[in-house]
C-alpha positions in Angstrom: 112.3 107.9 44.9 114.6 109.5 42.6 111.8 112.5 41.6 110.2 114.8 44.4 106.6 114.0 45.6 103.5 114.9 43.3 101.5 117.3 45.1 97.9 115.9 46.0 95.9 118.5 43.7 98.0 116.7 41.1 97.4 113.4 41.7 93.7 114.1 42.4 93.7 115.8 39.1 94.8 112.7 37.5 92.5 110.1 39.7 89.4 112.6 38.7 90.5 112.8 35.0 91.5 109.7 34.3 88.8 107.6 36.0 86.2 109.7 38.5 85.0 112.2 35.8 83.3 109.1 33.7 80.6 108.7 36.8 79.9 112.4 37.2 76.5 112.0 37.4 76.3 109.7 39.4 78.2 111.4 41.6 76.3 114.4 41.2 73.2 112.7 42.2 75.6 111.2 45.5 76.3 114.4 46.3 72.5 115.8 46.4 71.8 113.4 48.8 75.0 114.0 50.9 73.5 117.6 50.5 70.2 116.1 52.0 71.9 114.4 54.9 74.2 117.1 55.7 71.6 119.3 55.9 69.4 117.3 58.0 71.9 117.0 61.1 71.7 120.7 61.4 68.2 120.8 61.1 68.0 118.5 64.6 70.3 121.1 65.9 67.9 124.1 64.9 64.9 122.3 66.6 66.9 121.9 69.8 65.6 125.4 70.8 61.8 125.0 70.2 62.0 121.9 71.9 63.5 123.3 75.2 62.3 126.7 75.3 58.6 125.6 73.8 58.0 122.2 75.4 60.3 121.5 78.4 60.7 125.2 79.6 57.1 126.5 78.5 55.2 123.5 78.7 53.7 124.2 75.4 51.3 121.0 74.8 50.3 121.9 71.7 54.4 122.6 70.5 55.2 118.5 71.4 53.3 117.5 69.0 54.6 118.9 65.6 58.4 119.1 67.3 58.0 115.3 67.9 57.0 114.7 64.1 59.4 117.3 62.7 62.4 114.9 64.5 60.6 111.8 63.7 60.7 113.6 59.4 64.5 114.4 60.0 66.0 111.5 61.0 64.0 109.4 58.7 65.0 111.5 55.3 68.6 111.2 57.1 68.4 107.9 57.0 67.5 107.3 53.9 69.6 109.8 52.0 72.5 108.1 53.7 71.9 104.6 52.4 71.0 106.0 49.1 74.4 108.0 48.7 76.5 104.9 50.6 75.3 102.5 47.5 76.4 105.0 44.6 79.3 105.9 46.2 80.1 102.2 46.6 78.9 101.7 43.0 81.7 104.3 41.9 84.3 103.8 44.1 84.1 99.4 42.8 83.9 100.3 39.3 86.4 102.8 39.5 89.2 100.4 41.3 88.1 97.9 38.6 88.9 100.1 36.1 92.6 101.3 37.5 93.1 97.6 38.1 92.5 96.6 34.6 94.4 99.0 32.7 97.3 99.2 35.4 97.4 95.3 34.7 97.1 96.1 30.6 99.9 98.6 31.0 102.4 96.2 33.3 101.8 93.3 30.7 102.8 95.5 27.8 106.1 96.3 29.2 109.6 94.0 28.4 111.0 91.7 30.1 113.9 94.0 31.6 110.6 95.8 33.4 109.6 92.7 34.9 113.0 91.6 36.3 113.4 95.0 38.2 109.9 94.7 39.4 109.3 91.3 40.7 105.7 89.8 40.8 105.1 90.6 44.4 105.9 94.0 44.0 103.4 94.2 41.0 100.6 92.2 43.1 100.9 95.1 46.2 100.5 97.6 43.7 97.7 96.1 41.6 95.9 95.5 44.9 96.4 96.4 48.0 97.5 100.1 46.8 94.2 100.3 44.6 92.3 99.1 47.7 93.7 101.7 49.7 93.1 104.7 46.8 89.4 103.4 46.8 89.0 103.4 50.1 90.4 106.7 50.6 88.8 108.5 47.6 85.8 107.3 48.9 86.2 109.0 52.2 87.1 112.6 51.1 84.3 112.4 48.6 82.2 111.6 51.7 83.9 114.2 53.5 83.8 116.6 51.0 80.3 115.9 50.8 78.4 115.1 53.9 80.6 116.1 56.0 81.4 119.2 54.5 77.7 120.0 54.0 76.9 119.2 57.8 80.2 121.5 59.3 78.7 124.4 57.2 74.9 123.9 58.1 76.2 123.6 62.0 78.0 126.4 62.2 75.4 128.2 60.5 72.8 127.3 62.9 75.6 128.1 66.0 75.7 131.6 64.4 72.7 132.2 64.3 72.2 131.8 67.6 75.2 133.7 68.8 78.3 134.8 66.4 80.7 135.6 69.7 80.3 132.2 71.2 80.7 130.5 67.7 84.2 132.8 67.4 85.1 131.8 71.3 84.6 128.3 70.3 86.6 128.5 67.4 89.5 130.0 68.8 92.3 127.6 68.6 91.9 126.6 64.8 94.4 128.7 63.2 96.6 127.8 65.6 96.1 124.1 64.5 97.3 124.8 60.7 101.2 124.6 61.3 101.4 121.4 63.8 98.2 119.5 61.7 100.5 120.1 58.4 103.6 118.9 59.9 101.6 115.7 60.8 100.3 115.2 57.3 103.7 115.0 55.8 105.0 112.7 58.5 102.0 110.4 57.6 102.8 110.6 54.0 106.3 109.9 54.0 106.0 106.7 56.7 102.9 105.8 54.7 104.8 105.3 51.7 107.6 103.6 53.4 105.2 100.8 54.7 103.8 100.6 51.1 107.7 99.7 50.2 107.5 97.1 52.9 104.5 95.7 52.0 105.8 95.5 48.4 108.5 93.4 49.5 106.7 91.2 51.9 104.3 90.4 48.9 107.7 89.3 47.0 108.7 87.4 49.8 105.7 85.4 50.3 105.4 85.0 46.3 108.6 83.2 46.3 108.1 81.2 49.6 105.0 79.5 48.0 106.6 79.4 44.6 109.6 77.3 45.5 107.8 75.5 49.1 109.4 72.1 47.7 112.9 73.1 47.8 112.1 74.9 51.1 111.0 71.9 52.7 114.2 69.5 51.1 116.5 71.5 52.5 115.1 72.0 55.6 114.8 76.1 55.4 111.3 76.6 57.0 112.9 78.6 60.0 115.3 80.1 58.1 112.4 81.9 55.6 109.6 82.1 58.6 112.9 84.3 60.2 113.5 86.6 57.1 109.7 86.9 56.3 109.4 87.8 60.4 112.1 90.6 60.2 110.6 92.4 57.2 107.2 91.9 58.9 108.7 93.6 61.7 109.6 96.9 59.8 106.1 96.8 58.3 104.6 96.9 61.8 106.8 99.4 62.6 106.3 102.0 59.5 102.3 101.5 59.9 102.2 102.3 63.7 103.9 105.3 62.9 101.9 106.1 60.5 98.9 105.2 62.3 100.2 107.6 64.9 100.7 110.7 62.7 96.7 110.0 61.5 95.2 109.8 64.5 97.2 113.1 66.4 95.3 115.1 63.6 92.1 114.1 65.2 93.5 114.1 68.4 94.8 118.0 68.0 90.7 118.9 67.1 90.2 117.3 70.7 92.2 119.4 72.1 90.8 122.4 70.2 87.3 121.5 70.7 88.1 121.2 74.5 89.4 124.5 74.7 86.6 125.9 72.6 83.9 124.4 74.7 85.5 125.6 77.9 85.5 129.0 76.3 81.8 128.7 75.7 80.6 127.9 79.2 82.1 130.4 80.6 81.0 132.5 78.7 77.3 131.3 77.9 76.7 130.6 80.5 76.9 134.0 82.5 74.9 135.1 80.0 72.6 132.5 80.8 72.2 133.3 84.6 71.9 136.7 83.8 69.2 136.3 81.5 70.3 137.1 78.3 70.1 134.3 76.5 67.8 131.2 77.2 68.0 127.6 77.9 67.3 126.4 74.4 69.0 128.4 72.8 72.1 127.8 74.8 71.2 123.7 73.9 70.5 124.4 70.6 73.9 126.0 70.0 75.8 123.2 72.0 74.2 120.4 69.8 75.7 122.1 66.8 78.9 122.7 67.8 79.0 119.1 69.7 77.5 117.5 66.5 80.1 120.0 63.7 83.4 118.4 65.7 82.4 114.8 64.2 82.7 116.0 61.0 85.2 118.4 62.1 87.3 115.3 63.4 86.4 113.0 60.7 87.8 115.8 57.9 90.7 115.7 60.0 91.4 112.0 59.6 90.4 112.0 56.2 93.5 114.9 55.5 95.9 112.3 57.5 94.7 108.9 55.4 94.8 110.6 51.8 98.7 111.1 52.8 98.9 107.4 53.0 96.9 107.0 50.1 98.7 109.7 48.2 101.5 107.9 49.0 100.0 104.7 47.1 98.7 106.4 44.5 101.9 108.0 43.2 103.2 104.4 43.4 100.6 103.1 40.9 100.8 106.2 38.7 104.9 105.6 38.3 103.8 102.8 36.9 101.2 103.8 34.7 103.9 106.6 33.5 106.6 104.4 33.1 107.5 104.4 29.0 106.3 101.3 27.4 110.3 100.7 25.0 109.0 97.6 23.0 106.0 99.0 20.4 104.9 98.0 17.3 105.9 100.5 14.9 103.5 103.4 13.6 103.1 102.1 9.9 104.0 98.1 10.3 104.7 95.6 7.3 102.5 92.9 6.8 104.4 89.7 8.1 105.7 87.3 5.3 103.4 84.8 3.6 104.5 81.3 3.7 107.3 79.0 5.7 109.9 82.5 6.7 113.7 81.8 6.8 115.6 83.2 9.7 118.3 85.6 9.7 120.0 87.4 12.7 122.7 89.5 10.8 125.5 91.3 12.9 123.5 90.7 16.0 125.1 92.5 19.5 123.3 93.3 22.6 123.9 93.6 26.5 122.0 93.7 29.2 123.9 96.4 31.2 127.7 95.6 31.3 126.8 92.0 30.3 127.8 91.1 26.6 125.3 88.4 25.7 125.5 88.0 22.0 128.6 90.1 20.2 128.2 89.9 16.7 126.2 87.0 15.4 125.5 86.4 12.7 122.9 83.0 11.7 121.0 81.8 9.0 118.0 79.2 9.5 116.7 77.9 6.3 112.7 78.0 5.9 110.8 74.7 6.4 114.2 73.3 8.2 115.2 72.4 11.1 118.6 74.2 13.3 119.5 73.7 16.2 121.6 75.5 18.8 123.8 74.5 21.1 126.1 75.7 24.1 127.2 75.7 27.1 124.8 78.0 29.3 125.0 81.7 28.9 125.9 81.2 25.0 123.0 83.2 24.1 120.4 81.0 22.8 117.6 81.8 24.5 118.6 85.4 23.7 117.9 84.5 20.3 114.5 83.3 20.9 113.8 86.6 23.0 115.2 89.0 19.5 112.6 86.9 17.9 109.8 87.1 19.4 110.8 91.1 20.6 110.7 90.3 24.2 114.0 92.4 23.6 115.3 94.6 20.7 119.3 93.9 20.2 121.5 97.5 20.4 122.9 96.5 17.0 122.1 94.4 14.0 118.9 92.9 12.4 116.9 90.4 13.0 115.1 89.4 9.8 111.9 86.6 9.5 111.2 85.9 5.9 112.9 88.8 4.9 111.2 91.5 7.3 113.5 92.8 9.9 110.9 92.1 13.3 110.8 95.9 14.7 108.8 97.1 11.1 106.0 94.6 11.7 103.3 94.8 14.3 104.0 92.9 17.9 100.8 90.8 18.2 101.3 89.9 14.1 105.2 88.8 14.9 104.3 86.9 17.9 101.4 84.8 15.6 104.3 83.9 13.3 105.8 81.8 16.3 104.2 78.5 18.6 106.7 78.3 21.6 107.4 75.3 23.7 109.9 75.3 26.6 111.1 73.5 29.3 109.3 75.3 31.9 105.4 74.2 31.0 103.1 77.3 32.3 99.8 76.7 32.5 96.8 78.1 34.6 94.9 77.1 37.5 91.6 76.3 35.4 90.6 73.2 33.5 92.9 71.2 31.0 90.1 72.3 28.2 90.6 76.0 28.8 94.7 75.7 29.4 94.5 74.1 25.9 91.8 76.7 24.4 93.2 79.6 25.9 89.6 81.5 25.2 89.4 80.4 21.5 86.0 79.6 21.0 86.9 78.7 17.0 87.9 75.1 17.3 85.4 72.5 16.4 85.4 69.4 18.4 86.9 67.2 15.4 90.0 69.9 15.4 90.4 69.5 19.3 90.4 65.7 18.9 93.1 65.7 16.2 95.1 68.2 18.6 94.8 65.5 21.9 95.9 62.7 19.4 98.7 64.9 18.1 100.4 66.0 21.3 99.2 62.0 22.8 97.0 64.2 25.5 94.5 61.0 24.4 97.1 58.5 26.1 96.3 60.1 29.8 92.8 61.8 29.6 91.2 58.5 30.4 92.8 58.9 33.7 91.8 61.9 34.5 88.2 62.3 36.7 86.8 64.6 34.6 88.4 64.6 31.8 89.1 68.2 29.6 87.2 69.8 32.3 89.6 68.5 34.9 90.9 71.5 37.1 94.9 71.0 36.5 96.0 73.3 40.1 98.2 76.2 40.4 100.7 76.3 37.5 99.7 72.5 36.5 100.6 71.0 39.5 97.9 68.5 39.4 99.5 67.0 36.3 102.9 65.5 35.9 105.9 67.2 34.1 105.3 65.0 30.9 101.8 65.9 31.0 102.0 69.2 30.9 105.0 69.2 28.4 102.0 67.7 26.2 99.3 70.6 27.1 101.5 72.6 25.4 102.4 71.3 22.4 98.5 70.9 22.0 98.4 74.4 21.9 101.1 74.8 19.6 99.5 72.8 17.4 96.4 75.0 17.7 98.2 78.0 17.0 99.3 76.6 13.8 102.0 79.1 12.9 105.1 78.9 10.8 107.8 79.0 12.7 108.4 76.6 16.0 110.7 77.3 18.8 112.1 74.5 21.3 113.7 75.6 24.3 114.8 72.7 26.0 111.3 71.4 25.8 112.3 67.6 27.5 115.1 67.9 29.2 113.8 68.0 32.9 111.2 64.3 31.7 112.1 60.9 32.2 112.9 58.7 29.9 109.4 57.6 29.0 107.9 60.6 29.2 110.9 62.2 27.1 110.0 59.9 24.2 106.4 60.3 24.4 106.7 64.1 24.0 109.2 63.3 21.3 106.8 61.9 19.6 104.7 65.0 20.0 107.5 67.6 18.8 107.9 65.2 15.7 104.7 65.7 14.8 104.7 69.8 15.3 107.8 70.1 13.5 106.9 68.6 10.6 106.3 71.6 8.0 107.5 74.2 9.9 110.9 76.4 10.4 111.9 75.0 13.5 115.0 76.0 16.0 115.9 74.1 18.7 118.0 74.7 21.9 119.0 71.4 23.4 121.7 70.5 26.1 120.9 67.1 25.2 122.9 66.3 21.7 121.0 63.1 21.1 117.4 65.4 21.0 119.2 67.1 17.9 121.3 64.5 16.0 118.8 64.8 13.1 118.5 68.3 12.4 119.1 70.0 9.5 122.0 72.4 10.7 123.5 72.2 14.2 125.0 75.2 14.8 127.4 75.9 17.8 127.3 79.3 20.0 130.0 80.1 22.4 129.9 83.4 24.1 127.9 84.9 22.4 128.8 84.1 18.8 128.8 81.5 16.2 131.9 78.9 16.5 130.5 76.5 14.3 127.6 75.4 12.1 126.6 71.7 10.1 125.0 69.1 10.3 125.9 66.0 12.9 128.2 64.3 11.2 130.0 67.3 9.4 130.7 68.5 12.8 131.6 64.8 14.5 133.9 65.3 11.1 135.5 68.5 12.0 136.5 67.4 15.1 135.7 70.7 17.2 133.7 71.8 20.0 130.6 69.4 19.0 132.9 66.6 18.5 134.4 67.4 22.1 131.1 68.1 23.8 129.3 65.0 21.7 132.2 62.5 23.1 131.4 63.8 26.8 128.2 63.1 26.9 127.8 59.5 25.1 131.4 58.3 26.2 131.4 59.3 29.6 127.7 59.2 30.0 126.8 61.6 31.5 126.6 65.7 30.4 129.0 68.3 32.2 129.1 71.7 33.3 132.0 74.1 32.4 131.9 76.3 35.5 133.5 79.2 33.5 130.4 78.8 30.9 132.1 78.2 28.0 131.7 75.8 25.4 135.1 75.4 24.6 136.4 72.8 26.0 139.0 70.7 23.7 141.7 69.6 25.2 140.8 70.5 28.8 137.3 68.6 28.7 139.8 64.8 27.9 141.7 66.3 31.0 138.8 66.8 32.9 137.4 63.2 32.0 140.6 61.9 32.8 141.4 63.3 36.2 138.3 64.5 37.1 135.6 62.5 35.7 134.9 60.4 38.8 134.5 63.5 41.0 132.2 65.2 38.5 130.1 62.4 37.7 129.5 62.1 41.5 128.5 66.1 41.6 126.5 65.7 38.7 127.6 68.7 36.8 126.1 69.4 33.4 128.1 70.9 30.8 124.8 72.3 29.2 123.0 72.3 32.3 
């Protein structure tokens, strides 16, 4: 980590003000009965002396009866003050992980896209779960520490005292000598702790792209190769939480060794005293009960110090996250969005992502209730465009302008309702095809829905489907087929309703019949709206309005399809590849430009590439 540790008075601090202070009292009412418990363990200690110098030693009849209740009275309000303060402190401890779950989730949403590429989905998932578990679990044990245990190590060593002070101080001997080797432990827990929280992070990555891409893992045969790489970051896991484990438990096992030498101590002591007569029986037994009953809570204290390292080592995790600045906001006083169908204008455009140039002053007009459509080869910039739009990203210079508003001065959820979005990669949700077209609205009447499934042609396959809308369509739709779910989406698009429609490639990776099908579908959304289009395909976008060209990052050309078949340029070049030959390229340098060297390539090379398959807008 690039900034030192946060102490663990500051991270409690912000664990008890940001979510623990909201169920003080419940907590407060936990704590009385921690109180109660705590207190009752010393209590059997106290009564150990009665009971041996009274009853066993005496032979006091009369004695056996009341101590004999009095234990039967202690252990039962032990009993029950324990299960009362286990349920609130479970109630607490769930509701507060729910509550760190869902606004760490609110605040990992809100951030940009560049966020999400540094921190990839497995990474998020550790620290959404498992590092929330482990911050709830341990929270939850040095409340109980602090609390019953606490309570129960003070009441003991009370009662010890009062029997004899000097034993209690022979017995305790060897803690301050325990401070210096106990603290040395707790850091070497901490920092291994938070080195197996890296690991775990990245084995959750791992496994989230093993299962993600499991088809092209089983075509190419890679099943050892990823069970091999997932094994040798599973190994450095292990590693890091066995030596954490290690540092944990030689806390507890340093009190051992104290307690040993404490008890040792004692007998030797007491027990002269004991032959000679100067103290008795019980209350030797009622002093050894306390100090054998004060090291469980003495040990478990212990352990708790050594697991909040590895918990503080989580929870600084999930609070870098909470503290890293959100750069995409809507502004503090935003402009109402435009009324109407918006033109589009991106005027002087740069940006870079790093020391990548992506778009280098662009400059591009779409005309409202129109059609344009972009092309290039890949890594021209077009879907940067739809990103400036939508604010996913904000460009270093230039403006981007919808209907005359430049996108940063309105607010982000009113921007993002100007737009309906289909692209090539179809996301829906593991839940029914109802609810993946819904999306939670509860507004639309069953005549609106119907006219949506007819729209987007959801009507031509529903029939098929066992249950119908409420059919469960699997992890990322995979119980539908790629034409299907092209069509789920343009349903909600057509829901949405909005002004302005962006195509990113929306049928490239369908058949033939499916392609036209969907077709059919866009048609229908279009119609009305400001549309842009990004197609590799040149045929998809032969009737546009305004074709315009992108190489590099900037605007080469711009017309319709037969202005630019006219011209004779790029879209000429690129148009004759891919109707002439056949077949669509790939220009491994990225650019667009081809002219003179695409006829070469056709000529020389065409048989080679066709047999690669390269796609020149691939």
């Amino acid at each position: 980590m690039s900034q030192p540790p946060k102490s663990s008075t500051e991270l409690l601090g912000w664990l008890w003000r940001g979510y623990l202070r909201r169920h003080m009292g419940t907590l407060g009412v936990a704590l009385m009965f921690m109180l109660l418990e705590g207190s009752m363990v010393g209590a059997v200690s106290y009564m150990m002396q009665p009971m041996f110098d009274q009853v066993f030693v005496a032979g006091n009849a009369e004695a056996l009866g009341w101590v004999a209740v009095t234990f039967l009275v202690l252990f039962c309000v032990r009993g029950g003050a324990g299960v009362a303060q286990k349920v609130l402190l479970t109630r607490i401890s769930q509701l507060t992980a729910a509550d760190l779950r869902r606004d760490l989730l609110a605040r990992l949403i809100r951030q940009d896209t560049a966020f999400h590429q540094v921190h990839p989905p497995g990474f998020l998932i550790q620290r959404t779960q498992s590092d929330v578990n482990a911050v709830n679990d341990v929270w939850r044990a040095v409340i109980t520490g602090a609390g019953r245990d606490l309570i129960s190590l003070v009441v003991l060593l009370g009662v010890a005292v009062n029997v004899d002070w000097r034993w209690t101080l022979v017995m305790l001997v060897g803690v301050p000598l325990m401070f210096l080797p106990i603290g040395m432990a707790q850091r070497y827990v901490r920092k291994k702790a938070a080195a197996a929280r890296d690991l775990g992070a990245a084995l959750a990555t791992r496994l989230d792209e093993i299962f993600h891409g499991i088809v092209p893992i089983k075509l190419n045969n890679l099943e050892r190769y990823q069970a091999k790489r997932f094994q040798d970051r599973m190994d450095g896991f292990v590693h890091s939480e066995i030596r954490a484990s290690f540092g944990t438990a030689s806390i507890t096992g340093m009190i051992d060794v104290m307690a040993g030498i404490g008890f040792m101590g004692v007998l030797l002591v007491g027990g002269s005293e004991i032959i000679g007569g100067e103290k008795t029986v019980g209350q030797f037994m009622s002093f050894f009960t306390a100090i054998g009953l004060a090291f469980d809570p003495m040990r478990r204290l212990a352990s708790i110090s050594g697991t909040w390292q590895a918990a503080a080592a989580a929870l600084e995790r999930i609070k870098e996250l909470f503290d890293a600045p959100i750069l995409l906001t809507s502004p503090d006083t935003p402009v109402s969005p435009p009324n109407g169908l918006p033109a589009i204008d991106l005027d002087n455009v740069s940006l870079s992502y790093g020391d990548a140039k992506v778009l280098r002053a662009l400059s591009l007009h779409a005309d409202a209730g129109r059609t344009t459509a972009l092309v290039g080869a890949s890594g021209a910039g077009k879907s940067t465009i739809f990103n400036l739009l939508t604010r996913l990203v904000d460009p270093q210079e230039g403006t981007v302008r919808v209907g005359g508003v430049d996108v940063r001065d309105m607010a982000l959820p009113e921007l993002r309702n100007l737009y309906s979005v289909v692209s090539q990669e179809a996301l829906l949700f593991d839940d029914t095809l109802r609810e993946n077209i819904l999306l939670g609205r509860a507004d639309v009447s069953d005549d609106q829905l119907q006219e949506v499934l007819d729209a987007a042609h959801i009507t031509d396959f529903l029939p098929k489907l066992a249950d119908g809308l409420d059919t469960q369509v699997g992890p990322r739709g995979s119980a539908l087929s790629g034409g299907q779910r092209q069509r789920v989406v343009i349903a909600r698009a057509l829901l949405r309703d909005t002004p302005v429609l962006l195509l990113d490639e929306a049928t490239s990776a369908l058949d033939a019949q499916s392609e036209k099908v969907v077709q059919q579908a866009i048609d229908a959304l279009a119609g009305g709206r400001t549309t842009l289009v990004i197609a590799h395909r040149l045929s998809t976008i032969r009737n546009a309005d305004k074709i315009v060209v992108m190489d590099r990052g900037r605007v080469v050309d711009e017309g319709t399809h037969d202005e630019l078949l006219a011209r004779g340029g790029v879209y000429a070049d690129l148009y004759r590849l891919q109707f002439q030959d056949g077949m669509t390229l790939v220009d491994p340098q990225g650019a667009a430009a081809v002219g003179s060297q695409s006829h070469h390539a056709s000529a020389s090379g065409g048989s080679w590439l066709r047999r690669v398959g390269l796609r020149l807008f691939g």
